[in-house]
N, C-alpha and C positions, 0 to 999 in steps of 0.2 A: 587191345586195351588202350584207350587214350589215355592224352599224356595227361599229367596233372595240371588244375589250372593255378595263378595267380594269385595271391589277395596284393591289391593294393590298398593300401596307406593313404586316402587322396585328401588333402588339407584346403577347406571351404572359405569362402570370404569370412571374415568377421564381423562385415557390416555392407560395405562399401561393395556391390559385386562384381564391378566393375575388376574388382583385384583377385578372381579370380585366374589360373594361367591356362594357357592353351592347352597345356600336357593335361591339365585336370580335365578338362572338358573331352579331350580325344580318350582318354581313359575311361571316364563314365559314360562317354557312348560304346566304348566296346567292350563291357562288361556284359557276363549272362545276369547279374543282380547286384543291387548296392546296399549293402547293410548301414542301416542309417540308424542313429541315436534315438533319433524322433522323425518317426518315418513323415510327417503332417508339418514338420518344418523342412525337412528336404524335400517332398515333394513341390513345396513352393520355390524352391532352387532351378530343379529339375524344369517346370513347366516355363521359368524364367529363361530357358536357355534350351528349349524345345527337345528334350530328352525324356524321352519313353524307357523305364527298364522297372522290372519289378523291383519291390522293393521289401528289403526283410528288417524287424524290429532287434534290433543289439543293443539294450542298455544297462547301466549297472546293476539292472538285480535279474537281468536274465543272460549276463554275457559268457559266464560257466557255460550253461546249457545250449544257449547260440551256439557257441564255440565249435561244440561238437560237433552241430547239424551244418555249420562250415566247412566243418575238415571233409563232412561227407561228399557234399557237392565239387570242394575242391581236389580231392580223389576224383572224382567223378570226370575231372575235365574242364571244369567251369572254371572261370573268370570270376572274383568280386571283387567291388571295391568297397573298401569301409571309411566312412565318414561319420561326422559330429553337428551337432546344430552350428558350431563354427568354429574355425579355428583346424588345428591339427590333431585326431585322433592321438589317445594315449598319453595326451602331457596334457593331465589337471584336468581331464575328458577320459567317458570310458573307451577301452580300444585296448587296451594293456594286454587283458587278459585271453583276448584275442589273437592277438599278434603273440604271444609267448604261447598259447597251445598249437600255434599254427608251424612258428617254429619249430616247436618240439617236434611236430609230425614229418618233421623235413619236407616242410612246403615252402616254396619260396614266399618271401614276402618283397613285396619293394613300395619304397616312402615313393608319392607325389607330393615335392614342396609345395607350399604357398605363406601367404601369407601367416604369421602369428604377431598374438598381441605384446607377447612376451618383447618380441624386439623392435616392434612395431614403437614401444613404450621406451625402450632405452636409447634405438635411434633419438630422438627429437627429446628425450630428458638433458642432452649437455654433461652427462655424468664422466670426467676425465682418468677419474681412478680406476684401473686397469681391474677387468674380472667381474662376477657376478653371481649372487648364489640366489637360485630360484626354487622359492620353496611351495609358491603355489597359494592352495588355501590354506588359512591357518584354521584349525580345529572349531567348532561353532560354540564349543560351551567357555564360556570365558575365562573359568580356572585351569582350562588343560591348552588355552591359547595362551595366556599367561607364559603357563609353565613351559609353552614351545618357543616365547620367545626369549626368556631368560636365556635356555639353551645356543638360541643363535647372539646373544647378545657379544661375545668376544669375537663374532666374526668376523674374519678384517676385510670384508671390499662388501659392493652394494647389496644390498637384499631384496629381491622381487618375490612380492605377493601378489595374489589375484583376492578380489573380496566380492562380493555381493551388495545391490543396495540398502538391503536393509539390518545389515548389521557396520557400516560402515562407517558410523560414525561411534560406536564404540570401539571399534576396531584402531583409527586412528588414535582414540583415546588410553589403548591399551600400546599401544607403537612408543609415544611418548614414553609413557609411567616405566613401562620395561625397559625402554632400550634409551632414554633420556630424549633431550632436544637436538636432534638429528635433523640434516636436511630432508625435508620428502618431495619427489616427483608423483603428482597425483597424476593419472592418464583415464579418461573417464570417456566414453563413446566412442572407442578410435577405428577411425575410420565413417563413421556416421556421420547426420547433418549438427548434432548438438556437442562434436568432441571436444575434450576440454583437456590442456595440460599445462598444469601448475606447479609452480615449484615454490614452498615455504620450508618455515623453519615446523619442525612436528608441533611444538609450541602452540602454534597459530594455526593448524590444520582443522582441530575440532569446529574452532569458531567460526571459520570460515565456511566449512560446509553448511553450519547451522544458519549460517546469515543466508543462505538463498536453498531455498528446497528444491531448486531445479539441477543443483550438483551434484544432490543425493541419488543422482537418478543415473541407471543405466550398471553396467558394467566397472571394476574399479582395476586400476594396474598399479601398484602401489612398488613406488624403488623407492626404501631407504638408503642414504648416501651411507657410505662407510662411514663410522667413527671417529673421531682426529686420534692420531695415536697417543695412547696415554701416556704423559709426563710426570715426573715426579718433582712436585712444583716445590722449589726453595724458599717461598712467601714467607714472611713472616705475619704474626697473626694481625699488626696494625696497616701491612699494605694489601693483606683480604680483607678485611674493614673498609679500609679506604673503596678499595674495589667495589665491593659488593654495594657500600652508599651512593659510587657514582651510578651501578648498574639500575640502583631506584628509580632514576630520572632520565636515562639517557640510554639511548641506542648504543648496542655493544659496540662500536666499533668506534663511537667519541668516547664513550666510560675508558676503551683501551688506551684511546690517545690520550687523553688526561692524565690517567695516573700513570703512563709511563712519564708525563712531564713532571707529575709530583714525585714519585717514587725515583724514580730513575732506574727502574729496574727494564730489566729486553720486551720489548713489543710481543715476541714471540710467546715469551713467559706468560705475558699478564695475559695473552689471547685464551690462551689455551685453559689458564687459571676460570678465566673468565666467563667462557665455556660449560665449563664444571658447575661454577655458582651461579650460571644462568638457569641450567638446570633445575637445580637444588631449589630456588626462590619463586619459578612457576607454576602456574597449574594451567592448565591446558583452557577451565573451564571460564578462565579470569581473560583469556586473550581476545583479543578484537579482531583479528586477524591480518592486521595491516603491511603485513609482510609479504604475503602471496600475492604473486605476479603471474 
């Protein structure tokens, strides 16, 4: 009886192939087959990198039934490796249900790292705040993304999304209104020749996309910054007046300087206050975008 074979885990460039790693390539040459996503986009990987192996279809509405005809062959002896149009199998890609009936079967499995967008996006974001909760895509019908991000909205450290072009810019618009004016790290083509990453305030996100239709484009990695911890502000109601009149005319951080000269009240106070009622006084669809860097 031969032994059982392997499924590997093997994680594919995201763009750039050059970032592929050696272990991945010596892997899918010595596999008996590679179960690909979208067999018409790995095999343009494959001929890139002069690798002949058959290749079998594993995607979300056939990966149950795949599943099975895996276990057979990996009973059998066989080697496969399973990949994604890019990226790393199983996170926010199908492969999940894969790798969990494979396990069940007491077959071994083993991850090829490589590249991912996910950290790909939070390296080069500058984000200091310790942690990170990745939730992927948010649901496509607007009432039940809504209601997913109320949910995340008390979370305390950053929030990574992954989005799509063409719902992206409501998607931003929906970031805002839920979860307020929050820093965003936009991460758009990474690794490609057109990458883009920006950082604004959510405020300024919508407008900004809309000013160039060329941002719309591509793939989206979205880290919202953590929230500022909430304070329980002592204002009284004529030094939020005063505030919110300077916040009319002036960039938050001179509105802040001023009225702690008029008020006298802590820098720290009136930020945080400020924050709140910046919130409160925007609309997403009003902003110019002149914040994003």
């Amino acid at each position: 009886m031969s032994e059982t074979g392997i499924l590997y885990v093997v994680a594919t460039p995201i763009g750039n192939l050059g970032d592929i790693t050696q272990r991945a390539l010596t892997t899918l040459q010595s596999v008996a087959a590679i179960a690909a996503e979208d067999t018409r986009h790995t095999i343009g990987l494959l001929r890139h990198f002069g690798i002949n192996k058959p290749l079998l279809a594993v995607h979300e509405h056939n990966e149950q039934q795949s599943a099975q005809g895996l276990i057979k062959r990996l009973l059998a002896g066989e080697s496969i490796a399973l990949v994604t149009d890019a990226g790393t199998p199983a996170v926010s890609d199908p492969g999940a249900v894969v790798v969990q009936a494979v396990r069940e079967a007491g077959i071994q499995v083993v991850p090829i790292p490589g590249v991912s967008a996910l950290i790909a996006a939070l390296s080069a974001a500058g984000i200091t705040q310790p942690g990170f909760y990745f939730e992927g895509f948010l649901p496509a019908s607007p009432s039940q993304r809504r209601k997913r991000l109320d949910a995340l909205k008390a979370w305390p450290t950053t929030l990574v999304f992954y989005e799509a072009p063409h719902r992206i810019l409501e998607c931003v618009q929906d970031l805002y209104r839920q979860l307020g004016d929050r820093r965003l790290t936009l991460a758009r083509e990474l690794t490609k020749t057109f990458e883009t990453i920006t950082t604004c305030p959510l405020a300024e996100a919508h407008a900004w996309l809309q000013a160039d239709p060329n941002q719309q484009r591509g793939e989206f990695v979205l880290l919202v910054h953590a929230a500022p911890p909430v304070v329980e502000s002592g204002l009284d109601a004529e030094t939020r007046r005063i505030l919110q009149r300077l916040l009319q005319d002036l960039p938050l951080k001179q509105a802040v300087a001023l009225a702690t000269d008029i008020t006298g009240h802590k820098k720290n106070e009136l930020y945080d206050a400020a924050l709140a009622l910046k919130a409160e006084m925007r609309d997403p669809k009003e902003s110019l975008g002149k914040e994003c860097e």
